[in-house]
N, C-alpha and C positions, 0 to 999 in steps of 0.2 A: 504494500500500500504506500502511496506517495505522502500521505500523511502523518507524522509521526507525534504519539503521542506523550507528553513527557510530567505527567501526574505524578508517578511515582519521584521524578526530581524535585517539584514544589512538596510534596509533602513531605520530601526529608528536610529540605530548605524551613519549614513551616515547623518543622517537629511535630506531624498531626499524622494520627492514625488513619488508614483505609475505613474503619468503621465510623469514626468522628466525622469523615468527612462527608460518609453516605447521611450520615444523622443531619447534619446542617444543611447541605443540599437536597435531601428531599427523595434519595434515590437509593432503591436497595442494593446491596451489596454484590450480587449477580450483575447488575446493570454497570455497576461501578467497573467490576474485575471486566467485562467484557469492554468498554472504552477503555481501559487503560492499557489492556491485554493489545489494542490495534484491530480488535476483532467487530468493532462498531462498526455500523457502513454506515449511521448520520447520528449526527448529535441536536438536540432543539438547543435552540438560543435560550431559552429559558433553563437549562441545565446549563450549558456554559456559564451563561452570568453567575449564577449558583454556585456553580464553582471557583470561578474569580472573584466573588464574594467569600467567598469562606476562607480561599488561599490567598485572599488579597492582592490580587497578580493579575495580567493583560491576558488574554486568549494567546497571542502570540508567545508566553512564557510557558504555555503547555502544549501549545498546535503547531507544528513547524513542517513544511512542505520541504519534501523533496523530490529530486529529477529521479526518476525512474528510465533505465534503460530500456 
C-alpha cells in the first residue's frame, strides 16, 4: 500500500497505550489494530480528527505517502 501508517510512532512519542487510544477516539480495538496494521482500505475524517485529537499531532505525522513501484 502507498500509504503508510505511522500510529504506532505517535503513540510511543505520546507514551499512550493502543487501548487509551481506542477509548478516547471512539473506536474498538479490532478497528484500531486493523488501521494501524496498513490493512485499512479508508479511514472517515471523523476518526482521523479523533485521532489527532487524542495524539495531539497533524494527519501528516501519522499518514505518509509513498511511490510504489
Amino acid at each position: 500500500m502507498a500509504i503508510v501508517i505511522h500510529i504506532d510512532v505517535m503513540l510511543a512519542k505520546r507514551k499512550m497505550s493502543v487501548t487509551e487510544l481506542s477509548e478516547r477516539v471512539g473506536i474498538t480495538m479490532a478497528n484500531l489494530s486493523i488501521l494501524k496494521n496498513g490493512k485499512a482500505k479508508a479511514i472517515r475524517f471523523s476518526t482521523l480528527e479523533g485521532i489527532c485529537k487524542a495524539l495531539d499531532c497533524q494527519p501528516g505525522d501519522i499518514l505518509e505517502y509513498t511511490h510504489e513501484e
